[in-house]
MIZA-530841 format. One record per atom (N, C-alpha, C, CB): x, y negated, z; residue in one letter. Coordinates in Angstrom, 1 decimal, always signed. Glycine has a CB too. Layout:
BEGIN
((X; Y; Z); A)
...
This chain:
BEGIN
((+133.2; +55.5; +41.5); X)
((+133.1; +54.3; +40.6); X)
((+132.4; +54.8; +39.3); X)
((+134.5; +53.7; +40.4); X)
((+131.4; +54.4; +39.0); X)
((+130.3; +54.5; +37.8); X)
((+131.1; +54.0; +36.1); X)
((+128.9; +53.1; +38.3); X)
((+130.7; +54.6; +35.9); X)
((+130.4; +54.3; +34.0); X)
((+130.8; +53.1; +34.1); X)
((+128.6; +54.3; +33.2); X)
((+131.0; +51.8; +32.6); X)
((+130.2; +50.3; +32.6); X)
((+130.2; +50.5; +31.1); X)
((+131.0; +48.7; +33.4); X)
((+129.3; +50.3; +31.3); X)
((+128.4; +50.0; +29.5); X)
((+128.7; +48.1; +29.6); X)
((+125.8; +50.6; +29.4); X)
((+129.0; +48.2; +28.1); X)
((+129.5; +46.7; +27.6); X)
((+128.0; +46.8; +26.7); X)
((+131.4; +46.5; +26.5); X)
((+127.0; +45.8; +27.6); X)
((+126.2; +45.7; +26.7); X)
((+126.3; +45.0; +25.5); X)
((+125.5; +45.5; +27.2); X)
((+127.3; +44.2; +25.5); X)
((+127.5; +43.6; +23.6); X)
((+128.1; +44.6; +22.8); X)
((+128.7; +42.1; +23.2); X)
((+128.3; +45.7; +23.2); X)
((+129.0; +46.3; +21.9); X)
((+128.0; +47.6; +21.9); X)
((+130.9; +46.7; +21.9); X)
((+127.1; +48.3; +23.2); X)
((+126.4; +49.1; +23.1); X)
((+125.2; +49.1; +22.1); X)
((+126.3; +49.2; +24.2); X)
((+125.0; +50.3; +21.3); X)
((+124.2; +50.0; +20.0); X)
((+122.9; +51.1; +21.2); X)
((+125.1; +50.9; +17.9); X)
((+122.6; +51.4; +21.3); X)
((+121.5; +52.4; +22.0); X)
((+121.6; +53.8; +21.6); X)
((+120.0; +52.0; +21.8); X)
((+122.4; +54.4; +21.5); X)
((+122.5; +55.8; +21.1); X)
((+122.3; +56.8; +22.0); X)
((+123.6; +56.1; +20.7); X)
((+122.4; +56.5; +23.0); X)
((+122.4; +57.3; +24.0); X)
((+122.9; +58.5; +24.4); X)
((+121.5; +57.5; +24.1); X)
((+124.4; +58.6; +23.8); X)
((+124.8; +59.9; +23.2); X)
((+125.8; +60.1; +24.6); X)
((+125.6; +59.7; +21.4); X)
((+125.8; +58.6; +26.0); X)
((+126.4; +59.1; +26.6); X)
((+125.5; +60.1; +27.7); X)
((+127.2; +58.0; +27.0); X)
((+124.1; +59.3; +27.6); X)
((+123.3; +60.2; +28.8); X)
((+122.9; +61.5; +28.6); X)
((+122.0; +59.5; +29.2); X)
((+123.3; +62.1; +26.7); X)
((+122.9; +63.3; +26.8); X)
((+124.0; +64.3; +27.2); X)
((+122.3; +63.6; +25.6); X)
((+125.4; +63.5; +27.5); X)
((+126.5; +64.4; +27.1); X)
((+127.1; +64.3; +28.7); X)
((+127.6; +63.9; +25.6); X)
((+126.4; +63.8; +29.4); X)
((+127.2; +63.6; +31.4); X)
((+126.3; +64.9; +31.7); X)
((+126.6; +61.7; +32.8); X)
((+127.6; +65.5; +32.2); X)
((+127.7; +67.0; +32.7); X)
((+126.9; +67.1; +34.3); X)
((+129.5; +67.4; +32.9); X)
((+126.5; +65.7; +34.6); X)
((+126.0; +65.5; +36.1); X)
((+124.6; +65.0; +36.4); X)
((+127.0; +64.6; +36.8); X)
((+124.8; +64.4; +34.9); X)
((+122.8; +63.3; +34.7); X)
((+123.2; +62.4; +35.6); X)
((+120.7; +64.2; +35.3); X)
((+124.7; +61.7; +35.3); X)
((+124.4; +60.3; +35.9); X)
((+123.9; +59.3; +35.8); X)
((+124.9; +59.9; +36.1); X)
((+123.2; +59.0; +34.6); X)
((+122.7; +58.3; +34.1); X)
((+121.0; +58.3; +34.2); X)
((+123.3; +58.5; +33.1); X)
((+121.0; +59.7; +34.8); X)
((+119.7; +59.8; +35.1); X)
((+118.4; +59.7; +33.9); X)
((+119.7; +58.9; +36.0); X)
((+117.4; +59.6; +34.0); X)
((+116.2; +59.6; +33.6); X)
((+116.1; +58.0; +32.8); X)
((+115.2; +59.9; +34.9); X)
((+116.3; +57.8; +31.5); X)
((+115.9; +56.7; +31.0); X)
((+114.5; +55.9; +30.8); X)
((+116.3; +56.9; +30.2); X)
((+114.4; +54.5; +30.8); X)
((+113.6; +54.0; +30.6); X)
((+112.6; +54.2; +28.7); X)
((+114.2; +52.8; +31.2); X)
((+111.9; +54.6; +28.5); X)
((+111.1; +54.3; +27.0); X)
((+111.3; +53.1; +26.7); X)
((+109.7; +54.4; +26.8); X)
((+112.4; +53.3; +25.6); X)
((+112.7; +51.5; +25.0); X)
((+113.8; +51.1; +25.5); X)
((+111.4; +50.3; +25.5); X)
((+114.8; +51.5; +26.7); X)
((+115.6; +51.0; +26.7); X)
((+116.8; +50.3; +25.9); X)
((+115.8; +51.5; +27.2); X)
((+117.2; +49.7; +26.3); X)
((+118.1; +48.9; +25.0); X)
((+119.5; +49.6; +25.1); X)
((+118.2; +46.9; +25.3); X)
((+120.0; +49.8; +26.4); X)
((+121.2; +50.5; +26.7); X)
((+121.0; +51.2; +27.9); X)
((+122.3; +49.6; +26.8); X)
((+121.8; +52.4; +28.2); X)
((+121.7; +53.3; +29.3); X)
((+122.2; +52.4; +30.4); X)
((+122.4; +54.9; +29.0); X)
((+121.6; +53.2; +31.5); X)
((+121.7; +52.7; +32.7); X)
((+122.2; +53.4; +33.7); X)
((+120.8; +52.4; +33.1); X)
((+123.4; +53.5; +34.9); X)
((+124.0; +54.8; +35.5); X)
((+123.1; +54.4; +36.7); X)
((+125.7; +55.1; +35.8); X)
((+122.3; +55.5; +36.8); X)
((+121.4; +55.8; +38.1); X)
((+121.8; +56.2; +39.2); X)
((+120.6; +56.6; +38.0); X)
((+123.0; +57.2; +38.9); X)
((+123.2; +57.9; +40.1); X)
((+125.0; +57.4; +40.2); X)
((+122.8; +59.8; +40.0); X)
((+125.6; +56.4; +40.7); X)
((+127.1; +56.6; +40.2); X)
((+127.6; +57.2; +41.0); X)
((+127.8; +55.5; +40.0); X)
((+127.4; +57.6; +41.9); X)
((+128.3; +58.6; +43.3); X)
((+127.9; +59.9; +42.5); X)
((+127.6; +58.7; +45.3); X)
((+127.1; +60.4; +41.5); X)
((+127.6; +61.3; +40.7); X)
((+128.3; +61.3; +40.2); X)
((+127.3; +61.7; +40.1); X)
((+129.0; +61.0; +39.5); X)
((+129.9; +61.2; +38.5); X)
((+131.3; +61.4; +39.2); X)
((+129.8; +59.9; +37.4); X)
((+131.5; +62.6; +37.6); X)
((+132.8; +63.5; +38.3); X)
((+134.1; +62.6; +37.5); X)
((+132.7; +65.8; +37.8); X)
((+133.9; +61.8; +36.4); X)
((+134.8; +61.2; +36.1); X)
((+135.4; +61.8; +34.7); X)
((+135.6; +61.2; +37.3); X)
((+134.6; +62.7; +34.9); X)
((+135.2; +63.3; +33.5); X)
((+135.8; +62.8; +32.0); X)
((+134.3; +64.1; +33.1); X)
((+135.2; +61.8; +31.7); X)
((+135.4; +61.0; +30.1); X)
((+134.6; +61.4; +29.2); X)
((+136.8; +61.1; +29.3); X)
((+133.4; +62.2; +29.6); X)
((+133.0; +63.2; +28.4); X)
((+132.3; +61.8; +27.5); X)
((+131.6; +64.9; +29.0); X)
((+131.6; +60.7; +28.2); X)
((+131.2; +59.4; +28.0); X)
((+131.8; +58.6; +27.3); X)
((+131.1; +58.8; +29.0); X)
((+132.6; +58.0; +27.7); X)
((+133.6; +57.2; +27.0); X)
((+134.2; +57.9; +25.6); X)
((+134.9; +57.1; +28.1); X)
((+134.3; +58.8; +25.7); X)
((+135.0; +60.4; +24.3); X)
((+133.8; +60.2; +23.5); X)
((+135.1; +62.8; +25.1); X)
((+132.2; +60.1; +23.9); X)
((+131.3; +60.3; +22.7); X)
((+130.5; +58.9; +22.6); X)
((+130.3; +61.7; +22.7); X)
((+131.1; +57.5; +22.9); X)
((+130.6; +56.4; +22.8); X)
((+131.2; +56.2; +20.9); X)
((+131.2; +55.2; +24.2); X)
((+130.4; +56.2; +20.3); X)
((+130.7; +55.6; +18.8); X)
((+131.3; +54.3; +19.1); X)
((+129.3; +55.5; +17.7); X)
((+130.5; +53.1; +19.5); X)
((+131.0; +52.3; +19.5); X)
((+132.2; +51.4; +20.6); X)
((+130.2; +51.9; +19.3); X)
((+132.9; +52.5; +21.7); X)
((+133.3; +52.5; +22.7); X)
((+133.0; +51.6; +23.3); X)
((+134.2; +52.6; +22.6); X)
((+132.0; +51.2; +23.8); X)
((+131.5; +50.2; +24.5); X)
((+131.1; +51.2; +26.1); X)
((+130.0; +49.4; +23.6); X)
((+131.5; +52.1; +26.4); X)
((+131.6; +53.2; +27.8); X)
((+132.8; +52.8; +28.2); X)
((+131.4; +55.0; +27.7); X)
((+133.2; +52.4; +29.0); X)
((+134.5; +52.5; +30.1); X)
((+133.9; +53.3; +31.4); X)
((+135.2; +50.9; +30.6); X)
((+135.2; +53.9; +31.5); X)
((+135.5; +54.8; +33.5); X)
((+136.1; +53.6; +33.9); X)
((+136.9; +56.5; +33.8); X)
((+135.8; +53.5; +35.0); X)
((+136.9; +53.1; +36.6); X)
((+137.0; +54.3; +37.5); X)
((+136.2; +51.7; +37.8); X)
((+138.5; +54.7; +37.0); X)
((+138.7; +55.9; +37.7); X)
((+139.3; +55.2; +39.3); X)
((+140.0; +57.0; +36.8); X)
((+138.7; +56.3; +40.2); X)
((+139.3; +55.7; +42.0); X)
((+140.7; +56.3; +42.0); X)
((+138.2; +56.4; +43.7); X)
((+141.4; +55.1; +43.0); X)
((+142.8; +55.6; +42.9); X)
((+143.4; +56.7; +43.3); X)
((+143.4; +54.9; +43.4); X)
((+142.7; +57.9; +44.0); X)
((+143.0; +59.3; +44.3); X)
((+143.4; +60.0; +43.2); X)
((+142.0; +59.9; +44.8); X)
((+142.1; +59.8; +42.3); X)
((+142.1; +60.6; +41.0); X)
((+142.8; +60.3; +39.8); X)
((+141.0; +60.6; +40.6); X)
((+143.4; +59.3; +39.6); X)
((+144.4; +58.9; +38.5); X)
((+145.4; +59.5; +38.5); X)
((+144.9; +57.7; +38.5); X)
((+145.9; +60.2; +39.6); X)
((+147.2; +61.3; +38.9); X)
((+146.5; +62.3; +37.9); X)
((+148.1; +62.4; +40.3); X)
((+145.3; +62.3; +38.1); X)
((+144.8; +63.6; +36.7); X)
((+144.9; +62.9; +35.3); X)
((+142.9; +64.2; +36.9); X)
((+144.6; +61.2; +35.3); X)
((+144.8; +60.6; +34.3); X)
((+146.2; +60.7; +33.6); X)
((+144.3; +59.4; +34.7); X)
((+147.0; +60.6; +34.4); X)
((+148.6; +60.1; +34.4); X)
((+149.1; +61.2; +32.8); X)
((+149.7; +60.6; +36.4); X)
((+150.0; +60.5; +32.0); X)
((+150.4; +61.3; +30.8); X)
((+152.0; +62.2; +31.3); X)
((+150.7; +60.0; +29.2); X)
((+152.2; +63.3; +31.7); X)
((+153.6; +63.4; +32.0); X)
((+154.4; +63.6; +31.1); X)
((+153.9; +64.4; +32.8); X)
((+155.9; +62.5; +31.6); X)
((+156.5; +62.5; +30.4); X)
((+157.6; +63.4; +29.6); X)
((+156.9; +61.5; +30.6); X)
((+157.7; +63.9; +28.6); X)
((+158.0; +64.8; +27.7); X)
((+159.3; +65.5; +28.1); X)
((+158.1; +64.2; +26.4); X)
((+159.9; +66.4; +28.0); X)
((+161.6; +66.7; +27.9); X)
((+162.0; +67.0; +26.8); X)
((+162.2; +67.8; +28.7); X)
((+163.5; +66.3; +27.1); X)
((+164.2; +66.5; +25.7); X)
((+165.0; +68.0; +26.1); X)
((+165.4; +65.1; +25.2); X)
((+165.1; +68.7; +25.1); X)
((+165.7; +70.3; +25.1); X)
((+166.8; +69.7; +24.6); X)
((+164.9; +71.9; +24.1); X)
């Protein structure tokens, strides 16, 4: 499951296609207005995207296998 760029809040920075560890996003258009995920069966899921969107307009859809990596475990009391 791919990237999704909210194109109303995406400003064109492009700061997610330089920073995907996989070039999912692939090869941009000259002039694009917002990035595009080219390849989405790349992507490893990482957040590196979503982490350097300024205007957080990058969301993940993580697949349901992989969400126990998401999951916060909860704390103990000593």
């Amino acid at each position: 499951m791919p990237p999704i760029i909210n194109k109303n809040k995406c400003n064109g920075c492009m700061n997610c296609v330089t920073i995907c560890p996989v070039d999912a996003f692939g090869r941009q258009e000259k002039g694009a207005a917002y990035p595009q995920v080219r390849f989405p069966d790349e992507c490893w899921h990482c957040n590196s995207c979503v982490l350097e969107c300024p205007t957080k307009a990058c969301t993940l859809r993580v697949p349901l296998p992989a969400t126990m990596v998401f999951v916060d475990a909860p704390k103990k009391d000593k």
